[in-house]
VOVONU-85615 format. One line per 2 residues: their letters; for each residue x, y, z of C-alpha. Coordinates in nm, 3 decimals. Example, Ala and Ser with C-alpha at 12.3 -4.5 7.8 and 13.67 -1.06 7.14 Angstrom:
REM VOVONU-85615
AS = 1.230/-0.450/0.780 | 1.367/-0.106/0.714
This chain:
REM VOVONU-85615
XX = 0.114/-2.948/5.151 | -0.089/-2.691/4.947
XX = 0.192/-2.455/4.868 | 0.412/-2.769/4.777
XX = 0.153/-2.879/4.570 | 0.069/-2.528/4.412
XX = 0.470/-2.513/4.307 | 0.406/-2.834/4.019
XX = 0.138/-2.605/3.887 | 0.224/-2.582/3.488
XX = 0.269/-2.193/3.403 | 0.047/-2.143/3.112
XX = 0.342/-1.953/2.956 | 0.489/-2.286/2.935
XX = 0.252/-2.429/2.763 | 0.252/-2.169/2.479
XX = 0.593/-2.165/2.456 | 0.530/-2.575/2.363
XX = 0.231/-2.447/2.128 | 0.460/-2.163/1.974
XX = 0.755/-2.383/1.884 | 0.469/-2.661/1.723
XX = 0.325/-2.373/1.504 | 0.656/-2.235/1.369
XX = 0.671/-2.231/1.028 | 1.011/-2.353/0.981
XX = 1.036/-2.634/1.248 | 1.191/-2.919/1.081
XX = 1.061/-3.179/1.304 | 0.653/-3.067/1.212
XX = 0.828/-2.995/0.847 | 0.953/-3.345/0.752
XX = 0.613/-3.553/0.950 | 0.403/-3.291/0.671
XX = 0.633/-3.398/0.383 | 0.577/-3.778/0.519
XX = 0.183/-3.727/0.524 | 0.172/-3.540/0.196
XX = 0.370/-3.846/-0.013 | 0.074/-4.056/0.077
XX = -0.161/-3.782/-0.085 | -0.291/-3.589/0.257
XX = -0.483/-3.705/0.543 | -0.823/-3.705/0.415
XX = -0.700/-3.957/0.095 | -0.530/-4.162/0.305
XX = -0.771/-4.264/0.571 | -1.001/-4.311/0.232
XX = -0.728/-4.580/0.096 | -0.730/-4.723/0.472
XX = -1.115/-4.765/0.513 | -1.089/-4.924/0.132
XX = -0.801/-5.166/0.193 | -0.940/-5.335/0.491
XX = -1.282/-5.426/0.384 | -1.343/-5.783/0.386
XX = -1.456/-5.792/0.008 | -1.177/-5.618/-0.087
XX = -0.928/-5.830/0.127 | -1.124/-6.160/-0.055
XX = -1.035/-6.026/-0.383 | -0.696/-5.968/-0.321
XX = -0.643/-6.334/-0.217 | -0.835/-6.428/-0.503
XX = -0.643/-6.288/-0.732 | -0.317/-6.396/-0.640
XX = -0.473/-6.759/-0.619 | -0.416/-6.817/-0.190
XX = -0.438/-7.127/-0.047 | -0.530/-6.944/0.260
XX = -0.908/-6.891/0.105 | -1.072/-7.188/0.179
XX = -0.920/-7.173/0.536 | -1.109/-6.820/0.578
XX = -1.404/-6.959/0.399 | -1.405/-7.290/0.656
XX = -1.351/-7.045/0.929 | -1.679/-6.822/0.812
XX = -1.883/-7.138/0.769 | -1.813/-7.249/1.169
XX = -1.883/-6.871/1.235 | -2.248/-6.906/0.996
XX = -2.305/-7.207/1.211 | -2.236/-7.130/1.508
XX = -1.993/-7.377/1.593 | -1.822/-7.214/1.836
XX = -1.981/-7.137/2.168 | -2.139/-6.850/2.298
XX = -2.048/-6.654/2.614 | -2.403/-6.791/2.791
XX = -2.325/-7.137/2.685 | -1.962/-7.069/2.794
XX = -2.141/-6.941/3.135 | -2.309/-7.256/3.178
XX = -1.984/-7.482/3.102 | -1.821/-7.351/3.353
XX = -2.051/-7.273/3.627 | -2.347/-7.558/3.564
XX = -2.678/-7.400/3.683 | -2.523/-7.118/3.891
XX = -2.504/-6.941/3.589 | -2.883/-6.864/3.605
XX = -2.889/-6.681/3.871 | -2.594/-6.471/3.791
XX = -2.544/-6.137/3.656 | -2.187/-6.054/3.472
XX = -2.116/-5.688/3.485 | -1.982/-5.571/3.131
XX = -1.780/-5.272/3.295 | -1.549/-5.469/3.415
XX = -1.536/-5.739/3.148 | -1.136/-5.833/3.033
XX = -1.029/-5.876/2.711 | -0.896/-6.218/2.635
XX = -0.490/-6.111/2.494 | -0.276/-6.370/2.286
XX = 0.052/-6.301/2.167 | 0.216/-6.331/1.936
XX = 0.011/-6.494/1.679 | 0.275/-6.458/1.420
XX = 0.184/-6.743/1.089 | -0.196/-6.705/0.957
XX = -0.223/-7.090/0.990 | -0.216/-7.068/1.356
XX = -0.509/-6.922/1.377 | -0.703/-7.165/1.220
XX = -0.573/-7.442/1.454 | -0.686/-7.273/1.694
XX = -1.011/-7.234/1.593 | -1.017/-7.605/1.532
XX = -0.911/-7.648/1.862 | -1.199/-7.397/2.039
XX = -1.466/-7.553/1.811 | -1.373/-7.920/1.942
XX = -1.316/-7.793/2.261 | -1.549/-7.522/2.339
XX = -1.278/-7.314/2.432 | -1.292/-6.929/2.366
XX = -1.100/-6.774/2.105 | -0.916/-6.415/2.190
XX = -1.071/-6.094/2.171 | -0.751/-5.928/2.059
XX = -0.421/-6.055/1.876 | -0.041/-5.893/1.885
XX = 0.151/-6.014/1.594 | 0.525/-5.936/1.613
XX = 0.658/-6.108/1.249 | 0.852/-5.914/0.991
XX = 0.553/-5.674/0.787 | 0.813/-5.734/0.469
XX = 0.810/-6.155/0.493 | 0.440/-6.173/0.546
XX = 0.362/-5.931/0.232 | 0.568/-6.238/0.062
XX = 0.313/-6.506/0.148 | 0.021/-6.304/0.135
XX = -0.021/-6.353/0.579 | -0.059/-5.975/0.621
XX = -0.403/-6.040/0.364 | -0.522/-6.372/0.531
XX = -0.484/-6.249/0.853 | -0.635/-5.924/0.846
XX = -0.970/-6.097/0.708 | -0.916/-6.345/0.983
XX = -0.979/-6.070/1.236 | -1.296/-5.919/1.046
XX = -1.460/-6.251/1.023 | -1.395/-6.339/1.437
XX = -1.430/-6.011/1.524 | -1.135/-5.933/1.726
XX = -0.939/-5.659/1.736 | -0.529/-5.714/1.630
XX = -0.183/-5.520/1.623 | 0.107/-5.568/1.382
XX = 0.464/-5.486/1.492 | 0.619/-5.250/1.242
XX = 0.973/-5.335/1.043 | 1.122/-5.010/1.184
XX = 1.256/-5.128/1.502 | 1.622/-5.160/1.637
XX = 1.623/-5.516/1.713 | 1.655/-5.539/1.290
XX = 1.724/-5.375/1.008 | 1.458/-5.187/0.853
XX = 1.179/-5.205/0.565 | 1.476/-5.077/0.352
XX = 1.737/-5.366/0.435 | 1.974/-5.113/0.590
XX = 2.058/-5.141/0.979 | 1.856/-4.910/1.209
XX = 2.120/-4.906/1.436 | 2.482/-5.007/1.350
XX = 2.583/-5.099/1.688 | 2.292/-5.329/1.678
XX = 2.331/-5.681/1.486 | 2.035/-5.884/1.565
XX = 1.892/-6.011/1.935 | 2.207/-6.078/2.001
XX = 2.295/-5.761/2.082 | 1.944/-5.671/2.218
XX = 2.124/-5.525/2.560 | 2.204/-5.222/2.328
XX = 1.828/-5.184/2.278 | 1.806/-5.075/2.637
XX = 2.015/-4.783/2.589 | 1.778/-4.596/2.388
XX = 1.825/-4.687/2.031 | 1.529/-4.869/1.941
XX = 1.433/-4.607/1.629 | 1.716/-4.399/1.622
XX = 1.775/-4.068/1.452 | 1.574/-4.035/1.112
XX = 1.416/-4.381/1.157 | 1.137/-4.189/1.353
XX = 1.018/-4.040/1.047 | 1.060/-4.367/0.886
XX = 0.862/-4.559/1.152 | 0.587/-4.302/1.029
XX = 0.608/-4.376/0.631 | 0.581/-4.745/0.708
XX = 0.230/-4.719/0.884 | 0.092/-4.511/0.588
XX = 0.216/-4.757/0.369 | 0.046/-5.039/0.523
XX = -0.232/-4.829/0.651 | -0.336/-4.734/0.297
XX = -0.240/-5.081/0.150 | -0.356/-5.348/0.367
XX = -0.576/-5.108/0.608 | -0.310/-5.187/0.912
XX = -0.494/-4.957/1.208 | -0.326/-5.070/1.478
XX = 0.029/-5.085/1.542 | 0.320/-5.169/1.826
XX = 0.485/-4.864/1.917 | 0.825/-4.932/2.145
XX = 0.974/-4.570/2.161 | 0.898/-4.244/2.299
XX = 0.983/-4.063/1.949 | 0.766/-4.276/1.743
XX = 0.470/-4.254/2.040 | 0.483/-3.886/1.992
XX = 0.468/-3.942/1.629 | 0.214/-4.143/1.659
XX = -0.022/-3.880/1.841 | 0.041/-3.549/1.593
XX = -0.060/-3.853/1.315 | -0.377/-3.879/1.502
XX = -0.381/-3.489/1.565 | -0.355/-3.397/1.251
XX = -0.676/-3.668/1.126 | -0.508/-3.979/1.038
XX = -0.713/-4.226/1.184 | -0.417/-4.407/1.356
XX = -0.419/-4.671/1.645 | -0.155/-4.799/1.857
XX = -0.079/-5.029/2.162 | 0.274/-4.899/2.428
XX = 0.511/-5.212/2.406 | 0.620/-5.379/2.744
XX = 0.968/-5.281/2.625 | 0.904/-4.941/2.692
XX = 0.902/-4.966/3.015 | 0.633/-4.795/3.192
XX = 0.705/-4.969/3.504 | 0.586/-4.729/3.765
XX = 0.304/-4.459/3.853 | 0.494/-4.160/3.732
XX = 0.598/-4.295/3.398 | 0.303/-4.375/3.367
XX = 0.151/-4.033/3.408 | 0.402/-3.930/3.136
XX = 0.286/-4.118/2.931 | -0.082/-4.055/2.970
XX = 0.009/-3.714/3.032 | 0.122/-3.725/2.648
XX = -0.191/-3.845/2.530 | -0.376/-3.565/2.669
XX = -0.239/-3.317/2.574 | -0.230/-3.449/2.192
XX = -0.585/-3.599/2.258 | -0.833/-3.429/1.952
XX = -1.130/-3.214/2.009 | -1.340/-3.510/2.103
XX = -1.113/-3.632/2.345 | -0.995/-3.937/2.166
XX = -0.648/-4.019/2.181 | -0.485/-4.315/1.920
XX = -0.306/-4.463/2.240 | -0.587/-4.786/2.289
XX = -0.346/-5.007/2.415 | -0.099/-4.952/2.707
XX = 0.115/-5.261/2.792 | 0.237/-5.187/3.171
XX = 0.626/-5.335/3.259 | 0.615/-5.739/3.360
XX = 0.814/-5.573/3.654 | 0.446/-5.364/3.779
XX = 0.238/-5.481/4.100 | -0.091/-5.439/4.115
XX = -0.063/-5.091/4.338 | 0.057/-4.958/3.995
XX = -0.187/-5.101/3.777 | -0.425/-4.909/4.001
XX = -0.289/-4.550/3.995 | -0.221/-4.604/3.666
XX = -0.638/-4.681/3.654 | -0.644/-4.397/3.860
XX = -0.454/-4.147/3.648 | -0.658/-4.265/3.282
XX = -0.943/-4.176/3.505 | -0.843/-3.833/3.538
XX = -0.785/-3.785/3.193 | -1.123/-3.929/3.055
XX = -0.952/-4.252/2.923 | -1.119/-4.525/3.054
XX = -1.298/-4.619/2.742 | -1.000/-4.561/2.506
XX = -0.719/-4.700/2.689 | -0.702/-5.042/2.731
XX = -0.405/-5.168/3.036 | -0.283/-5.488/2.910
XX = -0.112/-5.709/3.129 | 0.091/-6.027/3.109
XX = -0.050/-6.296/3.242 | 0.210/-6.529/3.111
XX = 0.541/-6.434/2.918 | 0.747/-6.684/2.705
XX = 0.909/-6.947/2.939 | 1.252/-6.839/2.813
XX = 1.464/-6.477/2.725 | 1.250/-6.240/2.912
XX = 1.174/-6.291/3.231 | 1.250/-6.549/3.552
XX = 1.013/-6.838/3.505 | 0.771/-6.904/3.673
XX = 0.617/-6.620/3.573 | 0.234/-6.646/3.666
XX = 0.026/-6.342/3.746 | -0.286/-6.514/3.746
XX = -0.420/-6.456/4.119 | -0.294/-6.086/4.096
XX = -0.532/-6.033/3.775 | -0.782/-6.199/3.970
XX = -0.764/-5.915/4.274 | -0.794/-5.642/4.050
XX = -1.033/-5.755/3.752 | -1.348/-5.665/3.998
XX = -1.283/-5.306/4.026 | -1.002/-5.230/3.708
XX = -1.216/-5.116/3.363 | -1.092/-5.202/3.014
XX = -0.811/-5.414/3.079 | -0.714/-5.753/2.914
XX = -0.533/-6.037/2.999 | -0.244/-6.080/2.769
XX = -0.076/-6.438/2.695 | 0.266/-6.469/2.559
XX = 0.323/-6.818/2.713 | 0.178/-7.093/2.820
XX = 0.166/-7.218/3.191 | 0.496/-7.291/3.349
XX = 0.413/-7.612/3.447 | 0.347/-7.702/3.083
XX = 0.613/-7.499/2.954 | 0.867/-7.675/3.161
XX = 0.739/-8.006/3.014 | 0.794/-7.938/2.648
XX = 1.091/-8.022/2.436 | 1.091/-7.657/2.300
XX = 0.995/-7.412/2.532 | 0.852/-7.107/2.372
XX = 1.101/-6.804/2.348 | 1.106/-6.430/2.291
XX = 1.381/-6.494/2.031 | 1.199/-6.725/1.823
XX = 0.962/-6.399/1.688 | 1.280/-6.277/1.539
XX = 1.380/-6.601/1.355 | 1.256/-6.547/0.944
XX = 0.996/-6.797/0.817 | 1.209/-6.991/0.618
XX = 1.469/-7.049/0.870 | 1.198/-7.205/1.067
XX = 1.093/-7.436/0.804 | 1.457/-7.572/0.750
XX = 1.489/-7.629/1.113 | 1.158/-7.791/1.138
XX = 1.066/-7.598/1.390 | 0.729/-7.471/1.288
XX = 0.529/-7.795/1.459 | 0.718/-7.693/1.748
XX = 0.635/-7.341/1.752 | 0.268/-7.427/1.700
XX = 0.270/-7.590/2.015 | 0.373/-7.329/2.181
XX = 0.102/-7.099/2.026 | -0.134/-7.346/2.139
XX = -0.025/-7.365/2.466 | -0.097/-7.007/2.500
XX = -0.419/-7.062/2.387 | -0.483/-7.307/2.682
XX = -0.347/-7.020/2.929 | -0.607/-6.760/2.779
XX = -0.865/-7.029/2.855 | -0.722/-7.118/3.201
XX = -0.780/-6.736/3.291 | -1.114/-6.745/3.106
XX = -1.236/-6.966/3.397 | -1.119/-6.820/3.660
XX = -1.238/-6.487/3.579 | -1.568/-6.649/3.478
XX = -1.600/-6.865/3.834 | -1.576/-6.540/4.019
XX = -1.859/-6.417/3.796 | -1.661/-6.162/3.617
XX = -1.713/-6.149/3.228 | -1.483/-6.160/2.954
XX = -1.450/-5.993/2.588 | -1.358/-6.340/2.366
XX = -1.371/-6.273/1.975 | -1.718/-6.086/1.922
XX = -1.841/-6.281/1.625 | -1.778/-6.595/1.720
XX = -1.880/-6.613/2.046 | -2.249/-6.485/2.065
X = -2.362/-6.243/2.385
């Protein structure tokens, strides 16, 4: 076993050769990512126009200037905040468990993230928040948005909804334009073979950001990174994940969650991944990779050697594994889908982790008239108003709300803690 084990030893040739072909002078793939960084003015200007953009003063202003109706929806939401309407995680301990609650003691190193996804229309949020208030429900610790950047620049979401997130106090992701499902930020098609999701199969073979839309993928973070202070994006393909890291490498402040799509559905491709982030990881040991969203396909034996390998690498406060709890009841995955009891098994011993929600429970699901559906994130805003759809698809949001609150209990009745939005929910 040791001289089998001594043969996977990397040569440190090998990794020099890797270092020598980065530092060549003429390598066109380090050539065009510096021509990318340097149209945004260089690294140290545009983390400067980041940190600016996303201040909540500054996001205020912006709104206020172009006269939003979405203002005195933030300002309502900062008054329940000022108040503390909604309730805090001891009150939340004593809902749930009555006087047990006392004489417990939640262990923050294993707390899990509350996940919702995808939180695609500003307005949402703000039922929701009417809903947790009236309820005393929690509200989610983190957000994945996956609506068109381009369409919510039009109605001024991409503003509202960033300040959202500063005033809860929850952490968020946006889904880039450059993907293969669409055509890109520049109305052309990312992939001509492609024509929409229905054609998605085609995404499988490998075409998600094809040829020079890598690069591209790159230019559209800065842009919104420097404009609307967008930290933390979906990333869906190997190219753009490596991308991602020499941004990160070379200062950018950069952050970015592994779709499910991916498909990191076992130990080893996990390790690849991982494996990536190391070796791209700066100085400090920081790598932009915070989120790392595991196949629906993955047991729980996985999640844990995938725990196992972050370990090794010193990730376990950087990398968060987030797993679906729920999916949409229709166009990804056999229903019921509940993984519930499995998070439950592993949420006692498994660091950093969150609970994602992309559906609600299938015995609701099955009950409503419109089921929510993977396909519905791809259908444009104003298609959605001329079908009347949108009460519909706020139902469905709101379902998934319910879920995140369903799994809220349970972790909470097996005296396990949970990260809900920080500023609304007081420790």
């Amino acid at each position: 076993m040791d001289n089998l084990r001594q043969r996977l030893k990397i040569k440190q040739i090998n990794l020099e050769k890797i270092n020598n072909f980065i530092m060549k002078e003429d390598n066109p793939l380090t050539k065009n990512l510096f021509e990318v960084i340097e149209k945004y003015g260089g690294v140290d200007e545009i983390n400067r126009k980041a940190r600016e953009a996303r201040k909540l003063d500054n996001l205020m202003s912006r709104l206020e200037t172009k006269k939003s109706p979405f203002i005195k929806d933030l300002e309502w939401l900062t008054r329940q905040r000022d108040e503390d309407a909604f309730i805090s995680i001891p009150e939340y301990h004593k809902k749930i468990l009555g006087d047990k609650a006392d004489s417990l003691t939640f262990d923050n190193s294993f707390a899990v993230t509350l996940e919702i996804s995808a939180c695609n229309f500003f307005p949402w949020v703000i039922e929701e928040a009417k809903r947790a208030v009236i309820q005393q429900d929690l509200m989610p610790g983190r957000f994945i948005r996956v609506r068109s950047m381009k369409e919510q620049v039009e109605d001024n979401e991409i503003i509202a909804f960033a300040a959202a997130m500063r005033i809860i106090g929850a952490s968020y992701v946006e889904t880039l334009d450059t993907k293969g499902t669409l055509p890109g930020p520049d109305g052309l098609p990312i992939n001509t073979h492609l024509g929409g999701p229905e054609t998605i199969t085609g995404y499988f073979g490998g075409v998600g950001v094809p040829n020079e839309y890598a690069l591209k993928w790159d230019d559209e973070f800065l842009h919104y990174y420097t404009e609307y202070g967008i930290q933390q994006v979906l990333n869906i393909n190997i190219g753009s994940v490596l991308l991602g890291h020499w941004l990160f490498k070379l200062g950018i402040d950069i952050e970015f969650k592994i779709s499910v799509f991916l498909g990191n559905d076992n130990p080893y491709s996990c390790f690849w991944t991982l494996m990536t982030a190391k070796l791209f990881s700066r100085d400090d040991g920081k790598t932009p990779l915070i989120g790392f969203n595991l196949s629906n396909a993955v047991n729980n034996r996985t999640i844990e050697l995938s725990a196992y390998i972050r370990k090794a690498f010193d990730f376990e406060d950087i990398v968060r594994i987030e797993h679906h709890i729920v999916e949409t009841y229709k166009s990804i995955v056999r229903q019921p889908y509940d993984r519930l009891d499995e998070l439950l098994e592993i949420a006692d011993h498994i660091g950093n982790i969150s609970a994602k929600h992309e559906g609600g429970t299938p015995e609701i699901e099955k009950t409503r008239e419109h089921p929510s559906d993977v396909l519905d994130y791809f259908i444009p805003k104003k298609e959605i108003l001329a079908q009347g759809l949108m009460p519909k698809l706020t139902v469905n949001y709101l379902d998934k709300h319910d879920a995140m609150n369903r799994t809220a209990k349970a972790l909470t009745e097996r005296g396990l803690n949970i990260i809900a939005a920080q500023r609304l929910h007081k420790k």
